[in-house]
PASEBA-1860 file (N, C-alpha, C; in nm, 3 decimals):
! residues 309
1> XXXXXXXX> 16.409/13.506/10.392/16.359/13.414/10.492/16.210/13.385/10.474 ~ 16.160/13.495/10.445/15.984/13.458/10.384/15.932/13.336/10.309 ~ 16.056/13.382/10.204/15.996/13.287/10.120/16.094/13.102/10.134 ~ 16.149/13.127/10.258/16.146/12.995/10.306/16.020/12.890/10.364 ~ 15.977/13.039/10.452/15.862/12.993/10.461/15.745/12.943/10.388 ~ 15.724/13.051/10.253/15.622/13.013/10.194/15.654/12.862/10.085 ~ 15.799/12.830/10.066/15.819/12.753/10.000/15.771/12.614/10.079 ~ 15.773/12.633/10.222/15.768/12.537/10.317/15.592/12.473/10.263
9> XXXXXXXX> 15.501/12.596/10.308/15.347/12.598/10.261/15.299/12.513/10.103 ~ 15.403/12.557/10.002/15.405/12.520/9.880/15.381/12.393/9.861 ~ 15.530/12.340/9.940/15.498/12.188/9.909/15.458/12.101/9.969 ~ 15.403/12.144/10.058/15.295/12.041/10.191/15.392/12.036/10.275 ~ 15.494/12.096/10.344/15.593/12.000/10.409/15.516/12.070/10.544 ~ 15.562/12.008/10.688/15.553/12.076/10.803/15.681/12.057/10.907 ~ 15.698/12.229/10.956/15.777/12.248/10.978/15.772/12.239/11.159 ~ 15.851/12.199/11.209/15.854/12.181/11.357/15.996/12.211/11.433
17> XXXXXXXX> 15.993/12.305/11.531/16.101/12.308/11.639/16.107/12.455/11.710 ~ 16.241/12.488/11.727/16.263/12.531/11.840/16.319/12.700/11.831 ~ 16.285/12.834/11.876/16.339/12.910/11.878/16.385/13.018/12.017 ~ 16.476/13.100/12.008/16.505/13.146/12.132/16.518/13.279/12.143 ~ 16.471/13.364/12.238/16.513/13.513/12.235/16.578/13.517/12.345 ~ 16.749/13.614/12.279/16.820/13.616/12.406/16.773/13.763/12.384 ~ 16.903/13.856/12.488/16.917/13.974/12.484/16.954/14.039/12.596 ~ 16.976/14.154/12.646/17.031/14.211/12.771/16.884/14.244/12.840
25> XXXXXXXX> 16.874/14.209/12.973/16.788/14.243/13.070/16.652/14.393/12.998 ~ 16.554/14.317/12.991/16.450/14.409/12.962/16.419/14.510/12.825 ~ 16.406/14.396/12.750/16.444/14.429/12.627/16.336/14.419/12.553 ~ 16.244/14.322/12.589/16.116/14.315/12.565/16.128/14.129/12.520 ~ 16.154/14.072/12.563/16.210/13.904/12.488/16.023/13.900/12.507 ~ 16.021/13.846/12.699/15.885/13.847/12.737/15.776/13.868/12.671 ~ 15.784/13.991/12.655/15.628/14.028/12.591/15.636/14.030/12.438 ~ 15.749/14.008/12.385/15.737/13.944/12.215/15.713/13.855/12.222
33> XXXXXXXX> 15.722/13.730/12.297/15.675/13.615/12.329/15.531/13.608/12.328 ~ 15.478/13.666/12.445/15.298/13.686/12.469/15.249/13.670/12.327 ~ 15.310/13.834/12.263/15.227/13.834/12.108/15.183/13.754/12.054 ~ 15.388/13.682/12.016/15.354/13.567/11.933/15.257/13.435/11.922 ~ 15.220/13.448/12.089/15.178/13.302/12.108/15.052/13.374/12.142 ~ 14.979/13.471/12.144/14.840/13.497/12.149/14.803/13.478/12.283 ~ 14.873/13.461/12.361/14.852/13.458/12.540/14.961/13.465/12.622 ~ 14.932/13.489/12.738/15.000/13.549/12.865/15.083/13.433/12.887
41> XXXXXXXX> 15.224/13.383/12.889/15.262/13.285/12.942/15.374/13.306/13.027 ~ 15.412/13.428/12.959/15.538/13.482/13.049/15.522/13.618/13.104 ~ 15.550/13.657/13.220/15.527/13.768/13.329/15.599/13.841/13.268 ~ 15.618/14.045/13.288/15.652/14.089/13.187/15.699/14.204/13.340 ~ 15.718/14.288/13.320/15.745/14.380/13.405/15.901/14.462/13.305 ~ 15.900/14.598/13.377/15.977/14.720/13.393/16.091/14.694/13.427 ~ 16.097/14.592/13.574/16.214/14.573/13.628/16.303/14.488/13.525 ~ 16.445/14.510/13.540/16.506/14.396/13.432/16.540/14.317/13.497
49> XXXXXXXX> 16.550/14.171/13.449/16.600/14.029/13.518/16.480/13.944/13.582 ~ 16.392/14.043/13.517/16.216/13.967/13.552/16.208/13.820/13.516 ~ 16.270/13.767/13.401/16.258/13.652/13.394/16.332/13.546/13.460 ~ 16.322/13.457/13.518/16.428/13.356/13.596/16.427/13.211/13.552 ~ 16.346/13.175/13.496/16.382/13.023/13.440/16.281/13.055/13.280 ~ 16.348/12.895/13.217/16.348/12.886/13.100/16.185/12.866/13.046 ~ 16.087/12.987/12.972/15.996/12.940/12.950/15.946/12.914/12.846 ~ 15.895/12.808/12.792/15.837/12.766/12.623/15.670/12.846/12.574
57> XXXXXXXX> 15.651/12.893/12.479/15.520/12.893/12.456/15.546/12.878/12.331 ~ 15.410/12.807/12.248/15.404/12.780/12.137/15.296/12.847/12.019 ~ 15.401/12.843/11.901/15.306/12.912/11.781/15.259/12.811/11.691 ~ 15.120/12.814/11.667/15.078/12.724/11.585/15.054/12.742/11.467 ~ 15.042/12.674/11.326/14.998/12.741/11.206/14.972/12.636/11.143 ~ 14.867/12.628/11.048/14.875/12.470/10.956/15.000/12.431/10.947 ~ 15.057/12.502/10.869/15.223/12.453/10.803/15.385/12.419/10.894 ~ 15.299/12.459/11.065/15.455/12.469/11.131/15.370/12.504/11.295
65> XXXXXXXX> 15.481/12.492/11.343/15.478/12.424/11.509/15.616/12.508/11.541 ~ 15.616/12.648/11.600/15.680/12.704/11.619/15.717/12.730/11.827 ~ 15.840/12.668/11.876/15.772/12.683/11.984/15.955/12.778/12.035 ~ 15.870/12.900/12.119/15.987/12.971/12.166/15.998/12.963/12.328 ~ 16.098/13.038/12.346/16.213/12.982/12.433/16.218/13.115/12.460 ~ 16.222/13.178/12.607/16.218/13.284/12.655/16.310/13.237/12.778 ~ 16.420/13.351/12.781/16.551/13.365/12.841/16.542/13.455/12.944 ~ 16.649/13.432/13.037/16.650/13.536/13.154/16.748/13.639/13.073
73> XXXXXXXX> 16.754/13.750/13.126/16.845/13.867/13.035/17.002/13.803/13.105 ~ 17.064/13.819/12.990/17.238/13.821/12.983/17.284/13.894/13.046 ~ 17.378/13.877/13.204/17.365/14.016/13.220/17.578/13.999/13.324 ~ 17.587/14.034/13.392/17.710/13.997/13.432/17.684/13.937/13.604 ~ 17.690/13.832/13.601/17.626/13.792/13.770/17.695/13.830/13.896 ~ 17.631/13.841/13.979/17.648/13.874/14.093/17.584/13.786/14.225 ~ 17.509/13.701/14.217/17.499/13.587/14.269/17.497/13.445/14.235 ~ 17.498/13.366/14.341/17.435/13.217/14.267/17.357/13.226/14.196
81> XXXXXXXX> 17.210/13.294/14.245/17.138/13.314/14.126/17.145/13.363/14.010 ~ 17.217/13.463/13.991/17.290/13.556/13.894/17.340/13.418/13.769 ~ 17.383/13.336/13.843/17.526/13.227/13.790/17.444/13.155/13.723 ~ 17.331/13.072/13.752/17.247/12.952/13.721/17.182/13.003/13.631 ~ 17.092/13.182/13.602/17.020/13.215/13.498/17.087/13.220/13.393 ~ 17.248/13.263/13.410/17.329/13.317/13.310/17.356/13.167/13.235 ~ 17.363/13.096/13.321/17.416/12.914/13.249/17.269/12.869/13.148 ~ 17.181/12.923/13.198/17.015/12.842/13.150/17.073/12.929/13.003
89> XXXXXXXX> 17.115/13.063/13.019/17.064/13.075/12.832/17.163/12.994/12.741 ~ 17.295/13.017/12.821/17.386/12.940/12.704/17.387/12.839/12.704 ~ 17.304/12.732/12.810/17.292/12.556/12.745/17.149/12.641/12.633 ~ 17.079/12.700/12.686/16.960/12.712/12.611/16.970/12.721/12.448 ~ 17.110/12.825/12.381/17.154/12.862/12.308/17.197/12.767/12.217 ~ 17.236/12.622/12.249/17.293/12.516/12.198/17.206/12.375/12.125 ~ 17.101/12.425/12.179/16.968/12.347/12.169/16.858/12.384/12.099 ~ 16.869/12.478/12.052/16.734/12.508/11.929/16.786/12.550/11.792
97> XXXXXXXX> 16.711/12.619/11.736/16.742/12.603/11.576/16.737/12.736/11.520 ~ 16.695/12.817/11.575/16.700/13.002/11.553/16.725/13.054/11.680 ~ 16.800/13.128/11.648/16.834/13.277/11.780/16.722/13.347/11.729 ~ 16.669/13.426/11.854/16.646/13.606/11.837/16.694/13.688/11.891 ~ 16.788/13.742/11.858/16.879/13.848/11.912/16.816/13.971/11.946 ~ 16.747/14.004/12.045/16.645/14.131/12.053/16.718/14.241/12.068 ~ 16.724/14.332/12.035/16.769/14.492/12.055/16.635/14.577/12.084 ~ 16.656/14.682/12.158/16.489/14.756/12.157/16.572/14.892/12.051
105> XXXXXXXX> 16.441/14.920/11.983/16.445/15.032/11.859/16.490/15.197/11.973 ~ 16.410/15.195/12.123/16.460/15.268/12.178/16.572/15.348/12.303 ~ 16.668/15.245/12.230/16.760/15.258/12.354/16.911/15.274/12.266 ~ 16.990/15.311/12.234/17.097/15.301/12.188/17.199/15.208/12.182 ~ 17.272/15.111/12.094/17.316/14.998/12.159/17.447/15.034/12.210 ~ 17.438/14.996/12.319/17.558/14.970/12.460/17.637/14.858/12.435 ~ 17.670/14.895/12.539/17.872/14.732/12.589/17.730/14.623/12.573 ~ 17.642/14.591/12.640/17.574/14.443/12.665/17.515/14.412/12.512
113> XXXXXXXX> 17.470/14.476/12.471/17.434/14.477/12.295/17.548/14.384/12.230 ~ 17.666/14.479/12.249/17.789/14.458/12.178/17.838/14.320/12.246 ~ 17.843/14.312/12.354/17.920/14.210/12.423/17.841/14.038/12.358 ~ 17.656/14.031/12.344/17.571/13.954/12.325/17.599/13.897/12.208 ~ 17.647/14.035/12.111/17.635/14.009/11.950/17.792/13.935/11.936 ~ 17.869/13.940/12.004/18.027/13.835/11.999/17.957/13.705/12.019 ~ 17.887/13.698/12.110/17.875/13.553/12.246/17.807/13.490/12.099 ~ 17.738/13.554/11.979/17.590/13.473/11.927/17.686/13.439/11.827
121> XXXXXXXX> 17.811/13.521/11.767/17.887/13.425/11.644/17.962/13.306/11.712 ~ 17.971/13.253/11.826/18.039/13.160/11.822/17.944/13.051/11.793 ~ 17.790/13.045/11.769/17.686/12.942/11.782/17.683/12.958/11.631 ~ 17.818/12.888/11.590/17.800/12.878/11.413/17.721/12.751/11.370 ~ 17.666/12.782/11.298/17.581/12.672/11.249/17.436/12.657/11.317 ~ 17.385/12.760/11.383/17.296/12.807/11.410/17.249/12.975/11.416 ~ 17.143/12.965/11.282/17.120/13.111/11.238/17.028/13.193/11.345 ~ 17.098/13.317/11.295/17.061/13.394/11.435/16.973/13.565/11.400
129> XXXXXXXX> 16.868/13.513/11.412/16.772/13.720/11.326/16.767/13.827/11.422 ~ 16.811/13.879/11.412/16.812/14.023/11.491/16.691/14.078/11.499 ~ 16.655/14.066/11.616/16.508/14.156/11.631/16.463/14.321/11.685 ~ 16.443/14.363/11.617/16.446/14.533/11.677/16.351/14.510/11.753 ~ 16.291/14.541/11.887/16.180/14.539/11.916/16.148/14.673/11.963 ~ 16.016/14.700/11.993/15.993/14.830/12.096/15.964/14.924/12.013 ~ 15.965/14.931/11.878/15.974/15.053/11.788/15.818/15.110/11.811 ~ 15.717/15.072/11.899/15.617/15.164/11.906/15.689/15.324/11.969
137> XXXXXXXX> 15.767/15.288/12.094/15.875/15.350/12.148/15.949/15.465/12.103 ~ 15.964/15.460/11.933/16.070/15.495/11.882/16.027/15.559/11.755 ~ 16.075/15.702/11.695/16.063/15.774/11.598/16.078/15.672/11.431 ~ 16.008/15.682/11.352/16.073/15.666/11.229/16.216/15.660/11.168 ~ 16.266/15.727/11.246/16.420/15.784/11.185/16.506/15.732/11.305 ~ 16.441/15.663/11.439/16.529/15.657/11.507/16.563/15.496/11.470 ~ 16.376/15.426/11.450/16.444/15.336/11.398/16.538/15.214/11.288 ~ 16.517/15.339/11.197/16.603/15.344/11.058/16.763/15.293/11.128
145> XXXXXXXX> 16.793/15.405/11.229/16.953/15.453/11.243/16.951/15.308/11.381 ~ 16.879/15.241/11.389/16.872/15.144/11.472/16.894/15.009/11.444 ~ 16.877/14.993/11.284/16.856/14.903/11.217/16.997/14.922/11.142 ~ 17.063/15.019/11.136/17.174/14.971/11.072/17.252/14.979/11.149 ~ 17.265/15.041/11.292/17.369/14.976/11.404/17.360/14.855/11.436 ~ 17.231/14.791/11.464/17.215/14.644/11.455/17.278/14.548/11.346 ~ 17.285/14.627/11.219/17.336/14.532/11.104/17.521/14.577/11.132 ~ 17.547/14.636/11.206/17.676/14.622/11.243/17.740/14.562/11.319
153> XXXXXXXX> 17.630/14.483/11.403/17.704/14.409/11.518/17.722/14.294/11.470 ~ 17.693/14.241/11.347/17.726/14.127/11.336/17.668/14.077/11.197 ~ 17.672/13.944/11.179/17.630/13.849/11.026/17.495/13.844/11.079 ~ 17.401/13.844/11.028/17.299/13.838/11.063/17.213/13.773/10.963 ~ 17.082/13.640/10.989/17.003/13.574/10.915/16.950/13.699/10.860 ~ 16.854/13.765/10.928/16.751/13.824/10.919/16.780/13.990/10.984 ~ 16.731/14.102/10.973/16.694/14.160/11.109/16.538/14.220/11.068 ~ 16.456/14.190/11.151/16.272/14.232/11.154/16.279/14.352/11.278
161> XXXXXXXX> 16.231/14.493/11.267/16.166/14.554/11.340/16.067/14.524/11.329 ~ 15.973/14.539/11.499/15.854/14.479/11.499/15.821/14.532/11.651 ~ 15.700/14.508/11.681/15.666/14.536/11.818/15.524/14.483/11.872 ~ 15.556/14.455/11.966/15.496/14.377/12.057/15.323/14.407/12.083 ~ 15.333/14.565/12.139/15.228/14.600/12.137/15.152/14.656/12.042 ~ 15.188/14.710/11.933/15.105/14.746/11.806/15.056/14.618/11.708 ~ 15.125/14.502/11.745/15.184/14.422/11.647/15.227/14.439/11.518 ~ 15.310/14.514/11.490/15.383/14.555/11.415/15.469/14.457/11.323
169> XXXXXXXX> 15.465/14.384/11.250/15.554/14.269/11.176/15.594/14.163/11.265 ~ 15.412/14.147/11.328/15.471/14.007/11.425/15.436/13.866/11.329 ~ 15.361/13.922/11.252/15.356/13.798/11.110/15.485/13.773/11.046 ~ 15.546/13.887/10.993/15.688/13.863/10.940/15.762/13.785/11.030 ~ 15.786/13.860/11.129/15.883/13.746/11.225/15.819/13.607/11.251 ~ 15.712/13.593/11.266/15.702/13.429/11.259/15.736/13.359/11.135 ~ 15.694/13.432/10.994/15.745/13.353/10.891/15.896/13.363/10.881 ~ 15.992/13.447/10.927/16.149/13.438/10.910/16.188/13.333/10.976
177> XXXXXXXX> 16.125/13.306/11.141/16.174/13.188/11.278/16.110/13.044/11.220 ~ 16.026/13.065/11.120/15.943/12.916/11.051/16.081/12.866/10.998 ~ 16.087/12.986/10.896/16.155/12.939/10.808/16.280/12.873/10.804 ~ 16.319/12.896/10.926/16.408/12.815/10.986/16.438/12.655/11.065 ~ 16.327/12.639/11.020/16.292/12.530/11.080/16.302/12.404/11.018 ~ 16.310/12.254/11.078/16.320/12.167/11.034/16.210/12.135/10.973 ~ 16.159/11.958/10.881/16.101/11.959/10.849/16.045/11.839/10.994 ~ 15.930/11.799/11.014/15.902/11.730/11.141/15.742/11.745/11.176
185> XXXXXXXX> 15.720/11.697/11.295/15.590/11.671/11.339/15.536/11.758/11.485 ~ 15.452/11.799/11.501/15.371/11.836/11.596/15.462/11.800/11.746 ~ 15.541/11.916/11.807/15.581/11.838/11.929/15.504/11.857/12.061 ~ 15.385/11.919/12.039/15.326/11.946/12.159/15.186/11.897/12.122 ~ 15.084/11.860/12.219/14.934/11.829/12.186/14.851/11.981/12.171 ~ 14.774/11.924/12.063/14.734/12.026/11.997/14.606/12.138/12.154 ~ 14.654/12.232/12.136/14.570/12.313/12.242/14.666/12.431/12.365 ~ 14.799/12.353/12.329/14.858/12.366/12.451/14.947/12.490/12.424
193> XXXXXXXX> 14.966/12.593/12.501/15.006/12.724/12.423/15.124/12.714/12.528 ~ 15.183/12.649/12.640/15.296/12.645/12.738/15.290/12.484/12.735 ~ 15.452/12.457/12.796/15.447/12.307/12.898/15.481/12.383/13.039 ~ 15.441/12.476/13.085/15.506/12.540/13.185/15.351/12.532/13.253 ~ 15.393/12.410/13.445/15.274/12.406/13.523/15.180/12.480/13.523 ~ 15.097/12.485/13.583/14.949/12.616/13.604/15.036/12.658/13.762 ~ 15.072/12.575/13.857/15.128/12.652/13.949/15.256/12.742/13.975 ~ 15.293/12.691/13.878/15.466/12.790/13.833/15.396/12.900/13.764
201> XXXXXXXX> 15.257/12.905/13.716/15.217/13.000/13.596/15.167/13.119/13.718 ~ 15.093/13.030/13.806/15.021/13.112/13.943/15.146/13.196/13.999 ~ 15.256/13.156/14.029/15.351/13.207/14.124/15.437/13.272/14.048 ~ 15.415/13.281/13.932/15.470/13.341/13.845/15.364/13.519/13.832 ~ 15.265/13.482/13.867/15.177/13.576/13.857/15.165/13.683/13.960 ~ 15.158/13.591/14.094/15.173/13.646/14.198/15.301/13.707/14.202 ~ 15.414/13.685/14.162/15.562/13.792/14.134/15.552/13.902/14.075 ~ 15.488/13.895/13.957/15.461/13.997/13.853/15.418/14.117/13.957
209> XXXXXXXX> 15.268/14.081/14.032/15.233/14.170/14.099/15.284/14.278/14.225 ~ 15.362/14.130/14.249/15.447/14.228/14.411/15.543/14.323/14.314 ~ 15.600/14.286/14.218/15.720/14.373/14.089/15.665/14.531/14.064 ~ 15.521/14.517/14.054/15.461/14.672/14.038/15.489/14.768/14.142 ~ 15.562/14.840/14.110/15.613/14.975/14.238/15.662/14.940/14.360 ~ 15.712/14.856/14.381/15.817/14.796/14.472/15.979/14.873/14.453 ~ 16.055/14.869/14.556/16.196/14.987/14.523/16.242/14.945/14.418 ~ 16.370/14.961/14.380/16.448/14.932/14.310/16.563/14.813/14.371
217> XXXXXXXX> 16.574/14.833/14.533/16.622/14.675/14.546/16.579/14.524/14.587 ~ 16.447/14.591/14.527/16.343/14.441/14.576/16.345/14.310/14.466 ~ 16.296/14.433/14.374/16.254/14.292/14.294/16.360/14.153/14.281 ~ 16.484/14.125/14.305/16.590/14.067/14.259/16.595/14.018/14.396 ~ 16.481/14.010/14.519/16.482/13.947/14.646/16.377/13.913/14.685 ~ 16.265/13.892/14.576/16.172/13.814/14.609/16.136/13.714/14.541 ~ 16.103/13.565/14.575/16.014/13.458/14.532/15.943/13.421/14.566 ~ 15.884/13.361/14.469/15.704/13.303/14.496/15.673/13.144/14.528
225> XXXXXXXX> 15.634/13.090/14.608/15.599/12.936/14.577/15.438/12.913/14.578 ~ 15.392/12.815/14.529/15.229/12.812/14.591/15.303/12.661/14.659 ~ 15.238/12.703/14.744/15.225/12.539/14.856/15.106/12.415/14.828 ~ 15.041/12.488/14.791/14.879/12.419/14.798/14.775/12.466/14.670 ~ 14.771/12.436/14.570/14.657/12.527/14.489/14.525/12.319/14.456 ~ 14.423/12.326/14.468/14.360/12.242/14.443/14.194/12.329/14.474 ~ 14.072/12.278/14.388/13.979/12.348/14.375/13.888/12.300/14.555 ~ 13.798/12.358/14.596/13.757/12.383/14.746/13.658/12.240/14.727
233> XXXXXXXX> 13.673/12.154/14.825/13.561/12.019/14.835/13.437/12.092/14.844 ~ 13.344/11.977/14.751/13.215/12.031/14.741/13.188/12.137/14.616 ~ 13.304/12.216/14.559/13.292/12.343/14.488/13.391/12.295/14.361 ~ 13.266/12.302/14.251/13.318/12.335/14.133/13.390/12.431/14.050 ~ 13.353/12.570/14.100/13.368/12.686/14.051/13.483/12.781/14.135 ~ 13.549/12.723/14.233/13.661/12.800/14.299/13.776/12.749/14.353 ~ 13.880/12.763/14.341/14.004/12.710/14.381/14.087/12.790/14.433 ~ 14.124/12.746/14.593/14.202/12.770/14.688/14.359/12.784/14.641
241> XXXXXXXX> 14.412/12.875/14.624/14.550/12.922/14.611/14.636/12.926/14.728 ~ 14.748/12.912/14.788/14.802/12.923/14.905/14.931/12.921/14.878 ~ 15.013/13.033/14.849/15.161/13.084/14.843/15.246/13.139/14.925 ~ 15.328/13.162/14.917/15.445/13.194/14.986/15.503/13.257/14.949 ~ 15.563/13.424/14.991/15.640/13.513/14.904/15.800/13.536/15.033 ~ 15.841/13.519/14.996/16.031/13.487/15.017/16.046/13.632/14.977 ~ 16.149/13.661/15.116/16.259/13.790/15.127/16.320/13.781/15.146 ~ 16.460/13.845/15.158/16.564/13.822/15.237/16.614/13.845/15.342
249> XXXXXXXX> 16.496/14.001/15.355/16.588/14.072/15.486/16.384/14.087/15.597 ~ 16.418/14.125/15.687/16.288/14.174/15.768/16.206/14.308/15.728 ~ 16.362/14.388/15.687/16.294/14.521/15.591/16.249/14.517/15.485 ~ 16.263/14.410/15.400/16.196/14.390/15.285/16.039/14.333/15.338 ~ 16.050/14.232/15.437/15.935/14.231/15.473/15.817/14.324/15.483 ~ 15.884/14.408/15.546/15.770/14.551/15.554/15.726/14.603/15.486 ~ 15.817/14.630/15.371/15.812/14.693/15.230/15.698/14.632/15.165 ~ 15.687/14.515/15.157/15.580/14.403/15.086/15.455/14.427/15.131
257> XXXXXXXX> 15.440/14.435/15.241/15.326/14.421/15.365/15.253/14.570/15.318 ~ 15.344/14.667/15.342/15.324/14.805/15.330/15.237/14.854/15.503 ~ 15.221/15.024/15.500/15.143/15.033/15.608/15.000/14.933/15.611 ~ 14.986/14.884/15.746/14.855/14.806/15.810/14.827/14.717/15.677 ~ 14.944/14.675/15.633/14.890/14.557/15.538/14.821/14.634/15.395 ~ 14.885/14.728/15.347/14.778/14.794/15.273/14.830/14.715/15.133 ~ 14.937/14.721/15.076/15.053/14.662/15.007/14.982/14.549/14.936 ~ 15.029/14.458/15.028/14.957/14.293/15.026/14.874/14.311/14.977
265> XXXXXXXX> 14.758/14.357/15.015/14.625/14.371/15.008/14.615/14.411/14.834 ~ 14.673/14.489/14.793/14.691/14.522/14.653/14.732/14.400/14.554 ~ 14.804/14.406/14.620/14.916/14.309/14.550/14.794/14.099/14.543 ~ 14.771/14.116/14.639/14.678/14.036/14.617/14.544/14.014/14.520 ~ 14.500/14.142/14.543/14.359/14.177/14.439/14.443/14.150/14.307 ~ 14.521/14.220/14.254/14.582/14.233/14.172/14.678/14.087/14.112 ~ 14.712/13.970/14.196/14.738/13.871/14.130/14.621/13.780/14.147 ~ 14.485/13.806/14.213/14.411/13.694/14.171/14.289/13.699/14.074
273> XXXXXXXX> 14.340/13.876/14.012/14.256/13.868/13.917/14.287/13.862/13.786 ~ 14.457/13.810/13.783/14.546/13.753/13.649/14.483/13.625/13.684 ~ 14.520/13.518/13.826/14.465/13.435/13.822/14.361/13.383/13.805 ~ 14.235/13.471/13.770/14.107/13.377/13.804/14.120/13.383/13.596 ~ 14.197/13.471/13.538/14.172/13.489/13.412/14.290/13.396/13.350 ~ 14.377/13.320/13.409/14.455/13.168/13.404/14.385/13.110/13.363 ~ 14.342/13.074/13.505/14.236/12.950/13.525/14.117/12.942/13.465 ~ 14.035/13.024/13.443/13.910/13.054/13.421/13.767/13.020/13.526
281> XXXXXXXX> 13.811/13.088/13.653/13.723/13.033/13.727/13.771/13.126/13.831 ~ 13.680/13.118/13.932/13.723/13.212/14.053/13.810/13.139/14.154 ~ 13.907/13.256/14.205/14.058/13.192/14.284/14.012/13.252/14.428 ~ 14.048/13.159/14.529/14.090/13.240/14.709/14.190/13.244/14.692 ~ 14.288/13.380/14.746/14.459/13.355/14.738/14.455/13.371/14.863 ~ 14.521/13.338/14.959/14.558/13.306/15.053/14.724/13.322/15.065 ~ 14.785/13.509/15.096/14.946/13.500/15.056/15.006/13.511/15.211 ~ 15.106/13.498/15.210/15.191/13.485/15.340/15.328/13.553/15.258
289> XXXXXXXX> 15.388/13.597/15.394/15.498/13.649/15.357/15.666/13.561/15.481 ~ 15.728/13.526/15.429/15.863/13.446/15.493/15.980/13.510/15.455 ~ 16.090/13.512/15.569/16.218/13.607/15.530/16.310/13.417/15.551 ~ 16.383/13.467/15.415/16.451/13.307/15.394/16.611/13.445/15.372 ~ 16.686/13.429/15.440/16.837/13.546/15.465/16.913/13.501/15.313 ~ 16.910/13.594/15.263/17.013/13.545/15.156/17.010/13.446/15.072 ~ 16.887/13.396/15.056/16.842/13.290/14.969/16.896/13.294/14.839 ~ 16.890/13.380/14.760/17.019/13.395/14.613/17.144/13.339/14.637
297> XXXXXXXX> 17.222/13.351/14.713/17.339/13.328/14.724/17.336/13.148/14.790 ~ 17.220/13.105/14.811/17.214/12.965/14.917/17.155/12.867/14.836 ~ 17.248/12.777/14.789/17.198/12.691/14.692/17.082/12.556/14.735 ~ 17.119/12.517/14.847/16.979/12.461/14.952/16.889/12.549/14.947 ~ 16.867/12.694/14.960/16.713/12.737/14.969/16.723/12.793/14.833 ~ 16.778/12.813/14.698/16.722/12.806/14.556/16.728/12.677/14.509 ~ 16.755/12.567/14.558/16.686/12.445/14.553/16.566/12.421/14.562 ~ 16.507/12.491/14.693/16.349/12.474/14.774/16.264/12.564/14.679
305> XXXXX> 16.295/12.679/14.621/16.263/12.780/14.565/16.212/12.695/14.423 ~ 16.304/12.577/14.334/16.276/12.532/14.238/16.337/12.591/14.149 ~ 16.504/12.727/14.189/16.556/12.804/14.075/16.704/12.720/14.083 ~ 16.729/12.615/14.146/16.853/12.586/14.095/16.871/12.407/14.099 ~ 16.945/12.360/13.996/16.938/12.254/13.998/17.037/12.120/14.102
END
């Protein structure tokens, strides 16, 4: 696959389009993404099913215009919401030009591994590289014996161990996902590392944060909206944020809030100082908290939410 790439370099051609990382819930798709694209575009968290809609960031290089596609995890649904993320990867799947099949180097592969690696041979005629990820995670030897269970689940373009946070063969994997690529033109203006809003990026941020040490049945019952973000009249240098964080129940409410508001208060410091490093400028957040009953399951309020179509 390398030297697809480099053959690409050889003869002047430039390469342009589309790639995708699926995989089972928390696998690391997210933050192989970040790497690749040299910035924060997608929220990353512990919890699995962190991701909820479809996000692009792009890799640039003289020779190629690499832009990926970050998936909600595959997982078996249990709500409306459950239903609509699970539909986003497999139209998603049909529409670009490389899979990345992520496996992490430290986890053993399971039924969802196995079940993923069936779903990816039926997308014949679209090549698909197996990505080990996580191997900072993971022994030498574990991820040897990782790499050839992976080469058992299936035909495989490619498979690259690599990792996110060491950057570990995050060069290789961009030249294997190049190399896959058509030959074509620039599809984004040059600068632009997302097409994904600054306020979906904000409320995306503000999630991340409430996600840090929250129970175990929260995260999968809260959303974010900003209502209002525009910079303060008169003021160059600061912009008014004003969001909305969605629960389902009144007890989750509390949970958020924490004692005398202590919670919030965290959770706030803590997303407006991703935000002011967005934006590049200083943010007021201004958060509120609303109990919307069962909003996953209510396709009018994941309408309002902006998660269902």
């Amino acid at each position: 696959m390398e030297a697809q790439g480099a053959q690409a370099r050889g003869n002047g051609r430039f390469l342009a389009g589309f790639a995708c990382f699926v995989g089972r819930p928390n696998v690391g798709k997210s933050t192989l993404m970040n790497a690749l694209v040299g910035r924060k575009v997608a929220i990353t968290s512990s919890r699995p099913q962190t991701t909820r809609r479809v996000i692009r960031g792009i890799v640039r290089r003289p020779d190629a215009e690499l832009v990926i596609i970050d998936t909600p995890g595959l997982h078996r649904p249990r709500t409306l919401l459950g239903e609509r993320l699970d539909s986003l990867v497999r139209s998603t799947l049909s529409e670009v030009d490389v899979i990345g099949f992520c496996v992490p180097a430290s986890e053993r592969v399971g039924p969802g591994d196995k079940y993923l690696a069936g779903e990816l041979t039926a997308h014949q005629g679209t090549p698909v590289v197996a990505i080990v990820t996580k191997t900072d995670q993971a022994a030498t030897a574990q991820v040897a014996s990782q790499l050839a269970a992976v080469a058992g689940l299936g035909e495989w373009a490619d498979i690259v161990p690599v990792s996110a946070v060491t950057g570990f063969q995050l060069d290789v994997l961009t030249d294997v996902l190049v190399g896959h690529l058509p030959p074509g033109r620039p599809l984004y203006p040059d600068g632009d590392l997302t097409d994904e809003p600054e306020q979906i990026l904000v409320a995306e941020l503000i999630r991340e944060a409430i996600l840090e040490g929250v129970r175990d049945e929260l995260p999968h019952s809260i959303a974010v909206v900003v209502d209002e973000m525009a910079p303060r009249e008169g003021r160059d240098d600061l912009i008014d944020v004003h969001a909305v964080m969605y629960v389902e129940r009144p007890s989750q409410k509390a949970i958020v809030l924490g004692a005398k508001g202590a919670r919030l208060k965290e959770v706030g410091t803590r997303a407006r100082l991703q935000i002011e490093a967005l934006l590049g400028c200083r943010v007021y957040l201004d958060l509120r908290i609303k109990v919307a009953k069962d909003w996953q399951r209510d396709p009018k309020q994941l309408r309002r939410l902006g998660l269902y179509d």
